[in-house]
C-alpha positions as CSV (number, residue, x, y, z in Angstrom):
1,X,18.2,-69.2,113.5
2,X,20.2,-69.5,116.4
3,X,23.1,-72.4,116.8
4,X,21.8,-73.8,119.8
5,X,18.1,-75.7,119.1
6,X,15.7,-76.0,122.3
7,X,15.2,-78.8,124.0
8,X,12.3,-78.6,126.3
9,X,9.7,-81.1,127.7
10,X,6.1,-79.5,128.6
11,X,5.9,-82.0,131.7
12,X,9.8,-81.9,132.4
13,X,9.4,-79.2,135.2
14,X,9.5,-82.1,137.8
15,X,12.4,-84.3,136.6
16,X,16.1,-83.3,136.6
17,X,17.6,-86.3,134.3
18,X,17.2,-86.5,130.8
19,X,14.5,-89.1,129.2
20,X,15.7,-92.8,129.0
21,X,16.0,-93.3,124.9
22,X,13.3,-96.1,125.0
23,X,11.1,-93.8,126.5
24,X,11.5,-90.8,124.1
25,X,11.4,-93.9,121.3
26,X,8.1,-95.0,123.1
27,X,6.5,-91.7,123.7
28,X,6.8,-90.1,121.0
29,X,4.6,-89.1,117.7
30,X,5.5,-86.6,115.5
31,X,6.9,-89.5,113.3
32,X,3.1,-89.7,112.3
33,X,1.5,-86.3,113.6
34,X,3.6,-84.2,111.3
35,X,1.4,-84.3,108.8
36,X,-0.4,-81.8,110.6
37,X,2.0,-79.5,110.4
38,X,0.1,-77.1,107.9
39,X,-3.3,-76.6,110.4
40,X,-0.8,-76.0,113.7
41,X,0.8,-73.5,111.9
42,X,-2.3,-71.8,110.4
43,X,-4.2,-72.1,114.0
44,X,-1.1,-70.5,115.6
45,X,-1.3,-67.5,112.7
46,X,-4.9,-66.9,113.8
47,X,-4.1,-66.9,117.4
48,X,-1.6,-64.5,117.2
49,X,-3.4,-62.4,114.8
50,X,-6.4,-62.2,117.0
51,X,-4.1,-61.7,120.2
52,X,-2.4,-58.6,118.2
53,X,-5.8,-57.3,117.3
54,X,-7.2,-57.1,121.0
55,X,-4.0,-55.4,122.5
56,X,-2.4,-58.8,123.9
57,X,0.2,-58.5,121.8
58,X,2.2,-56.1,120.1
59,X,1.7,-55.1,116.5
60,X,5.1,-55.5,116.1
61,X,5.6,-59.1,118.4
62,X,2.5,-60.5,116.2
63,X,4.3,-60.1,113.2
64,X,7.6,-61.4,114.5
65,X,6.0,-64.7,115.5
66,X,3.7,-64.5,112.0
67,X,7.0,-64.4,109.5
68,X,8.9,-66.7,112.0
69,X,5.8,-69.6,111.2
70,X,5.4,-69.2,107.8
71,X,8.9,-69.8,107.2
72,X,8.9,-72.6,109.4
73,X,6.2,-74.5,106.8
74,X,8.3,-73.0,104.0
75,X,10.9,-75.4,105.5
76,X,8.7,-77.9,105.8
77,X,7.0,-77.6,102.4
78,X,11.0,-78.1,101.0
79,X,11.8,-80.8,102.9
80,X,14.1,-78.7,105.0
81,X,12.6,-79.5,108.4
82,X,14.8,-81.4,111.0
83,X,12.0,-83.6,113.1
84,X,13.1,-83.9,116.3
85,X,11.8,-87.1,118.2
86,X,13.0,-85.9,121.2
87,X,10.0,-83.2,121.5
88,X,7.6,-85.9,120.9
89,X,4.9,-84.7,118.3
90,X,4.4,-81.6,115.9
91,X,3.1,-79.0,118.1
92,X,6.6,-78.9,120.5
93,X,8.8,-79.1,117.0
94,X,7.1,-75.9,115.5
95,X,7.1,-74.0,118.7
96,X,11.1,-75.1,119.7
97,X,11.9,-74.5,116.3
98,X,10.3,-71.0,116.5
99,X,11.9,-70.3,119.7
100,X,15.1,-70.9,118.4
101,X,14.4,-68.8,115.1
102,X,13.0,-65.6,117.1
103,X,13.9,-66.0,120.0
104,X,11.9,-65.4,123.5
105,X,9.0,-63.4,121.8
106,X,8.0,-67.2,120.3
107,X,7.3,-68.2,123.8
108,X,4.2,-65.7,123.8
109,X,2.2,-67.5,120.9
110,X,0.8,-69.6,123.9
111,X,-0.7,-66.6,125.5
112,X,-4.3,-67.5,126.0
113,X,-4.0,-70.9,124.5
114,X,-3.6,-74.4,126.1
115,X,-2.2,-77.2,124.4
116,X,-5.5,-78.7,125.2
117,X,-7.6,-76.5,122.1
118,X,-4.7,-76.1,120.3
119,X,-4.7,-79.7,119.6
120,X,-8.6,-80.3,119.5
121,X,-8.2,-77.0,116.5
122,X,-5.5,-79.0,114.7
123,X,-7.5,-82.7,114.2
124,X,-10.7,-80.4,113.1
125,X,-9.1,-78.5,110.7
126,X,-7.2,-81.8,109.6
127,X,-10.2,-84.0,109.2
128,X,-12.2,-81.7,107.5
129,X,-9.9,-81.6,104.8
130,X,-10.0,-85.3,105.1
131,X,-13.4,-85.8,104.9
132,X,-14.1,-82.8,101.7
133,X,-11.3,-84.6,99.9
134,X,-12.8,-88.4,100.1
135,X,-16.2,-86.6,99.7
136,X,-14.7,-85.1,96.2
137,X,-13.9,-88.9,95.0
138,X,-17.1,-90.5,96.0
139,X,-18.7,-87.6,93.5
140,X,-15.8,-88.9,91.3
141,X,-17.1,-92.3,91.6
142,X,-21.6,-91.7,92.0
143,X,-21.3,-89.6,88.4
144,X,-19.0,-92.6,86.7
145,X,-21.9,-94.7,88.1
146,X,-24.4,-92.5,86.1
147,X,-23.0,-92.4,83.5
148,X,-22.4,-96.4,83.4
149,X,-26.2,-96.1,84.0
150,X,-27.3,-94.2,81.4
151,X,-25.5,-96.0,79.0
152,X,-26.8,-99.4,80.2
153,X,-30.6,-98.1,80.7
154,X,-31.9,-100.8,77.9
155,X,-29.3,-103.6,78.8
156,X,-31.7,-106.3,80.7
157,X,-30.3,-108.6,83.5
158,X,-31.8,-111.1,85.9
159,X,-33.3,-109.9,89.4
160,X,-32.3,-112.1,92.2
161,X,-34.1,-112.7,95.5
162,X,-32.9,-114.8,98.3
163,X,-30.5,-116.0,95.6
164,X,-33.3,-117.5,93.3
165,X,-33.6,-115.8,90.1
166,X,-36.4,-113.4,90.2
167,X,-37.7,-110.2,88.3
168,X,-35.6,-108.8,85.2
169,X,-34.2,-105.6,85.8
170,X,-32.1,-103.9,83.5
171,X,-28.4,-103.5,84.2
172,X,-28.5,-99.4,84.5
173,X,-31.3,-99.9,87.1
174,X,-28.8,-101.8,89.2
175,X,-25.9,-99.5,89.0
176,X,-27.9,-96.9,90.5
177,X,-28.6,-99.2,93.1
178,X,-24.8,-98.8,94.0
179,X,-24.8,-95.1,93.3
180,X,-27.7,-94.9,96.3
181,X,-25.3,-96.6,98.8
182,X,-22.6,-94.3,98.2
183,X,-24.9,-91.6,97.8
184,X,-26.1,-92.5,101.6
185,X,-22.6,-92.2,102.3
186,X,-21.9,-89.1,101.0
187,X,-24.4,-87.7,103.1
188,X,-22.9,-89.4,106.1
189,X,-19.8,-87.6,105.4
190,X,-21.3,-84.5,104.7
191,X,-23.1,-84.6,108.3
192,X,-19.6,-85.7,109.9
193,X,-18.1,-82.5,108.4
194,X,-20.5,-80.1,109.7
195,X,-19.7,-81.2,112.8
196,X,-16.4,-81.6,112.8
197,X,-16.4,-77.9,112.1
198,X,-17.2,-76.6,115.7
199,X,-14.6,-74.2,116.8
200,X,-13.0,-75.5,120.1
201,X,-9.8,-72.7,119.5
202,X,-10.6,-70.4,122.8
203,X,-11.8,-72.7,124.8
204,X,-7.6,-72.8,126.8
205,X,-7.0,-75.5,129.1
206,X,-10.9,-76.3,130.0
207,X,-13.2,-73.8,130.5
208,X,-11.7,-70.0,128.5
209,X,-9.5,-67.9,129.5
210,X,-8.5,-64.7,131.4
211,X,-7.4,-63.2,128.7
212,X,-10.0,-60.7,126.6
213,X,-9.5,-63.1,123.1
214,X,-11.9,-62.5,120.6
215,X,-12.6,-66.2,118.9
216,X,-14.8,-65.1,116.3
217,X,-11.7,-62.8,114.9
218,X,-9.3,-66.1,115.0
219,X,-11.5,-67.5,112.7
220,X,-12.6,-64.9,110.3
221,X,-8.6,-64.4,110.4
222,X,-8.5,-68.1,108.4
223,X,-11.9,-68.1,106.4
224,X,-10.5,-67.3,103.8
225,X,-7.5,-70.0,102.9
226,X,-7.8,-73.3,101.6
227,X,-8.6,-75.2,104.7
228,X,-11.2,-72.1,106.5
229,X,-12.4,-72.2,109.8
230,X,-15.7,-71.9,110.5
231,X,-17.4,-68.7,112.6
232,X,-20.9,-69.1,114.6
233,X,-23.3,-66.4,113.8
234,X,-25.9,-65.2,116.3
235,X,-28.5,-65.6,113.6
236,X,-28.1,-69.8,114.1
237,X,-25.7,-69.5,110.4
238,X,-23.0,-71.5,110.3
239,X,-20.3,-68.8,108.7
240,X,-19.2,-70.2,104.7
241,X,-16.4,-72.7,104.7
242,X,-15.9,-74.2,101.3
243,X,-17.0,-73.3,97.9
244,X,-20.5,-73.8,96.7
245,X,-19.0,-75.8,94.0
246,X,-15.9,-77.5,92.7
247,X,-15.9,-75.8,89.4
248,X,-14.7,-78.7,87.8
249,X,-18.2,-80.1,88.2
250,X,-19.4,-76.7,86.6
251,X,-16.7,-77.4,83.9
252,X,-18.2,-81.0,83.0
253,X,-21.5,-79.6,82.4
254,X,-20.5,-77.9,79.5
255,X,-23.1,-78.7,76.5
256,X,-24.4,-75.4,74.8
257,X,-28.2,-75.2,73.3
258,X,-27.6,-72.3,71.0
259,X,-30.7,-69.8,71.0
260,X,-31.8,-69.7,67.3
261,X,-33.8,-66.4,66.1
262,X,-36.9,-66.6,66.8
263,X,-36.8,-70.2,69.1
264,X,-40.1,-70.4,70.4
265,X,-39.3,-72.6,73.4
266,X,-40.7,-71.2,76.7
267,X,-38.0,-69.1,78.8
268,X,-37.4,-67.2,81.7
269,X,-35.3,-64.5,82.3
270,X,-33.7,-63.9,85.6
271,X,-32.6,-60.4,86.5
272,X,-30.2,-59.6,89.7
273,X,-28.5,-55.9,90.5
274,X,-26.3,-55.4,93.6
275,X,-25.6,-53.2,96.1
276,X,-22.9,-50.1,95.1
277,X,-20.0,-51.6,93.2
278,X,-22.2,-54.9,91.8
279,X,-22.9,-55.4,88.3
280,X,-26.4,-55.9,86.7
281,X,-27.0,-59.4,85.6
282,X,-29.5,-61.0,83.2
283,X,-30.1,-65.1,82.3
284,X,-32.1,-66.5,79.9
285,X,-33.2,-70.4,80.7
286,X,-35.5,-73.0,79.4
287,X,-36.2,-76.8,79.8
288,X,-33.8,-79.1,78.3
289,X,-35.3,-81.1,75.6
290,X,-32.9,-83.5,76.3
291,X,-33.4,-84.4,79.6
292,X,-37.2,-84.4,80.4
293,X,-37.8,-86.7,83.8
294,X,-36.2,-85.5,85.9
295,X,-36.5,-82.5,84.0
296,X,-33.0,-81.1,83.2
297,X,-32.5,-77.2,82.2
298,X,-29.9,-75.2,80.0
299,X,-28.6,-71.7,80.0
300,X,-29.7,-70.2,77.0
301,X,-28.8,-66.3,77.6
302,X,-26.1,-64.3,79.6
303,X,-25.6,-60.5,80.2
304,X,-23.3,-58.5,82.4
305,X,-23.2,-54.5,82.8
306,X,-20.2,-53.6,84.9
307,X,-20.6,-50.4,87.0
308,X,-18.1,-47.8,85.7
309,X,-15.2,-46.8,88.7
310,X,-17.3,-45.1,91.2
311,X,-20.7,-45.0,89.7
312,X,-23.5,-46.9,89.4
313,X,-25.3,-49.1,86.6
314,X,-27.3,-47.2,83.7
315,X,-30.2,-49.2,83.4
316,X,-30.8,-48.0,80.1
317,X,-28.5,-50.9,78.6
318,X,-29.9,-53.9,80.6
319,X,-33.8,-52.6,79.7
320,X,-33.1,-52.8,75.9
321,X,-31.7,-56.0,76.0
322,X,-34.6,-57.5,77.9
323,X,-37.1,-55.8,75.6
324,X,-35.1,-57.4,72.9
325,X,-35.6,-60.6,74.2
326,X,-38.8,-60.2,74.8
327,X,-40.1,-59.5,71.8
328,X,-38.0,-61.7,69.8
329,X,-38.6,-65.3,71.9
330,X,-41.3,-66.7,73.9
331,X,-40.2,-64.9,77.5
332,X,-42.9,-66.5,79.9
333,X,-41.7,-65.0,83.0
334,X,-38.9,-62.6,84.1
335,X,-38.0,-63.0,87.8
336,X,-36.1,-60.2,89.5
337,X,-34.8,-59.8,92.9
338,X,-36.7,-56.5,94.2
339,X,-34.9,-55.4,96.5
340,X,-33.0,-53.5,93.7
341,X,-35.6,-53.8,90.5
342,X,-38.8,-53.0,91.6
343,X,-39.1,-49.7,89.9
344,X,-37.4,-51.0,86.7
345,X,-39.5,-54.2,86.7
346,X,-42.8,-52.0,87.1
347,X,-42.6,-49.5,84.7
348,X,-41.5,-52.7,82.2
349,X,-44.9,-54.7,83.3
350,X,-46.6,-51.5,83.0
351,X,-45.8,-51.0,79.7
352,X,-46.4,-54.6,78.3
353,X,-43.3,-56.0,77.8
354,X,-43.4,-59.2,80.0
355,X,-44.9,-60.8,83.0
356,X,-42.5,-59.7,85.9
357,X,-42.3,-61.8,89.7
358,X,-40.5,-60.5,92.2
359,X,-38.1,-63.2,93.7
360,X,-37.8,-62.1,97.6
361,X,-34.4,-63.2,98.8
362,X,-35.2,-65.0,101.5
363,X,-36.4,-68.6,102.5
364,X,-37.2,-68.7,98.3
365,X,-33.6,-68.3,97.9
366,X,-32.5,-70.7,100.4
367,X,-34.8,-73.3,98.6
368,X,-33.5,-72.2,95.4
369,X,-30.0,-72.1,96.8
370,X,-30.3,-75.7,97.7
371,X,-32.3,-76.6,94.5
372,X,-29.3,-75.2,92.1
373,X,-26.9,-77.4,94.2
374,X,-28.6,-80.2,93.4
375,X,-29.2,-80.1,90.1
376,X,-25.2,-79.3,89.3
377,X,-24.5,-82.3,91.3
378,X,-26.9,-84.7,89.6
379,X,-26.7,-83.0,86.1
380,X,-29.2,-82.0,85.3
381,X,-28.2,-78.4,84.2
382,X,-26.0,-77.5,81.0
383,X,-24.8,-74.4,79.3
384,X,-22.2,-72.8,77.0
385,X,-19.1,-72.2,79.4
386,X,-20.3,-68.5,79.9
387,X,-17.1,-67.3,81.5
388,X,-18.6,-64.5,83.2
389,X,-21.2,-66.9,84.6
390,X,-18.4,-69.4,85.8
391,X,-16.6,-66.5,87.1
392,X,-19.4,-65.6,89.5
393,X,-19.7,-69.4,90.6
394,X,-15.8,-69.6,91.2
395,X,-16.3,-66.5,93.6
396,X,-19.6,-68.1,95.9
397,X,-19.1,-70.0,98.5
398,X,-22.1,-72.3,100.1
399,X,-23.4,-70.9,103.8
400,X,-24.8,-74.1,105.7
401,X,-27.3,-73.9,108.5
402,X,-26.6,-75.2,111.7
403,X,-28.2,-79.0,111.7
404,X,-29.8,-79.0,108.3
405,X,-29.2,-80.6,105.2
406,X,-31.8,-78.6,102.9
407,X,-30.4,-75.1,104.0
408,X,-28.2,-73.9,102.3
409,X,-26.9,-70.1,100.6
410,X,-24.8,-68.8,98.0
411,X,-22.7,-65.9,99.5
412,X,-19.6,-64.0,98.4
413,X,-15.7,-65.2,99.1
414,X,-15.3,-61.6,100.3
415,X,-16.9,-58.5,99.5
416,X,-14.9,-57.7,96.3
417,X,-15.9,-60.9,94.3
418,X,-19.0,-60.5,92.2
419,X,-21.7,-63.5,92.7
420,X,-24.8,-61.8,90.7
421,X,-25.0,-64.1,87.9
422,X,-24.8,-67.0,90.0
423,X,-28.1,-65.9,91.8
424,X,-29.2,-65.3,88.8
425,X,-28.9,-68.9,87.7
426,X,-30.2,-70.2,91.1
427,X,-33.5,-68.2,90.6
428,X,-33.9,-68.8,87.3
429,X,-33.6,-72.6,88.0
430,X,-36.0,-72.4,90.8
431,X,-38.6,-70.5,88.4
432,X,-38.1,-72.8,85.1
433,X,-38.9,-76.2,87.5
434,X,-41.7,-74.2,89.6
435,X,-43.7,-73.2,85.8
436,X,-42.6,-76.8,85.0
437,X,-41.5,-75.7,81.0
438,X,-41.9,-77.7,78.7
């Protein structure tokens, strides 16, 4: 870093003495808008990464200003960071204090970019955050409220009505009562999110700029870390910005149903096989006993064949174990996407061994996709802490449409992270409530 810092005022152009102190005291902000240090510098990576990648910018200049930000917010992360109040907010302290670690090549990060979307990027990014994280503690608090419900499902209580005593009601029935509200809530929130996440990095001063920029690459650039920006499909999809679950809530749902030697209980098996370089996966699921309206379902069964380097799945392993299954328990149904089983799933109906139904991947899936969602969320779904399975669920992410609440699809974190299994479970889930098991 260079010994002398930079002191420069975007609107200073016009005047030629320095700020009154009371005005600079008055003016300024970055005593509060520092905290969004993190998304300026993450919006500004993007921006320079995209500007590098359309020929804007050098290689070489794009990785300059790149290195020269992240160690800015490993300064600030430490503490390090001297906050000037005489640049006024959190946008001119990062870009002086770049200036002054670089030098003049810092000055080009606002190349195709107004203050006007850099800001507007900054609060979205921001309040999304804002918004998952007190969504994540009203889940906290609706599932404590369940489970205060289920506990207190035979304690009676009075009804009121226009504050006369009135019906008995029992005291579970009225925590869930509470639990609706801040479901409603939820929701609320959920809608806010979606759109907060409209894109407005691009958009310059007012109306674009000159410059060729390439938006969509700015935001694919940050998709993938913790706070992702969201990219606008031609095919009305809203690109995925968040995982499809926390896992934790995965995690709490642990509470296996071991599958006994001959267990009669109805199942379905779910079969799923990839593209090149997926594995083949297999479930087994059937009603839980336990949990009967709403109807609740357990994982009873999982199987994964890995692909060996460079090759593709032998089939012969997957088709024993589901003729195992088959024969040995009371298999009612074995859904497979077809798309990559039909042959396999034929030849096995042909022969005898089971009832096969394709499962097409498209609006059935987005149901199911939903449905899945749902039921981790309300729990009404338990199994054995597979790790495989959990694996697969730690690597989707959840791919909104644009406006509606009951779209929704699991895709991949990135094309190297495996998601089969997870399909798997949302199909099977779809089928077991669909035959209605009992």
């Amino acid at each position: 870093m260079t010994s002398k810092q930079t002191t420069v005022k975007p609107w200073g152009g016009r005047f030629s003495k320095a700020t009154d102190s009371f005005v600079e005291a008055f003016t300024q902000s970055v005593s509060f808008d520092q905290r969004l240090y993190h998304y300026d510098i993450m919006g500004s990576i993007a921006h320079v990464r995209m500007l590098a990648h359309v020929s804007v910018l050098s290689e070489a200049d794009s990785q300059k200003i790149v290195q020269g930000l992240q160690a800015i917010e490993v300064d600030i992360d430490a503490g390090k960071f001297n906050w000037r109040p005489e640049l006024e907010d959190v946008h001119m302290n990062i870009e002086m204090a770049l200036v002054d670690r670089i030098g003049e090549v810092a000055k080009k990060l606002h190349t195709g970019r107004s203050r006007n979307d850099q800001v507007a990027t900054d609060l979205r990014l921001y309040l999304r955050d804002e918004v998952t994280a007190i969504c994540a503690q009203l889940v906290d608090v609706m599932m404590a409220l369940l489970d205060m419900a289920e506990r207190e499902a035979e304690t009676v209580m009075p009804g009121f009505t226009h504050l006369q005593v009135a019906q008995p009601v029992t005291f579970g029935h009225h925590i869930l009562a509470w639990y609706e509200m801040l479901q409603r809530d939820h929701q609320r929130l959920l809608d806010c999110r979606r759109r907060i996440n409209v894109m407005p990095l691009g958009s310059a001063a007012l109306a674009g700029t000159s410059f060729p920029i390439d938006r969509y690459y700015a935001a694919e650039s940050v998709r993938q870390t913790p706070a992702q920006m969201d990219r606008i499909h031609g095919n009305n999809w809203v690109s995925a910005e968040s995982a499809f679950i926390p896992i934790e809530w995965w995690d709490a749902a642990v509470n296996p149903l071991p599958l006994v030697p001959g267990d009669q209980t109805p199942m379905v098996l779910v079969l799923d096989a990839g593209v090149t370089g997926d594995c083949f996966g297999l479930l087994g699921m059937t009603r839980d006993p336990d949990k009967l309206d709403p109807p609740g379902l357990v994982v009873r069964v999982v199987h994964k064949w890995d692909p060996p380097p460079g090759g593709s799945i032998n089939f012969a392993g997957p088709e024993a174990v589901i003729r195992a299954l088959c024969e040995e328990y009371n298999v009612v149904e074995v859904a497979y996407d077809p798309y990559q089983l039909h042959d396999l799933a034929t030849r096995l109906m042909a022969a005898g061994v089971a009832w096969f139904r394709p499962f097409h991947q498209g609006e059935d899936r987005l149901k199911a996709d939903k449905g899945l969602y749902d039921l981790i969320v309300h729990r009404r779904i338990r199994h054995d802490g597979n790790l495989d399975l959990r694996e697969h669920l730690t690597n989707a992410n959840a791919k909104h449409s644009i406006g509606e609440d009951t779209r929704l699809r699991l895709v991949k974190k990135s094309d190297a992270r495996k998601i089969d299994l997870a399909v798997c479970l949302s199909m099977g889930a779809a089928e077991c409530l669909r035959l209605q098991l009992d």
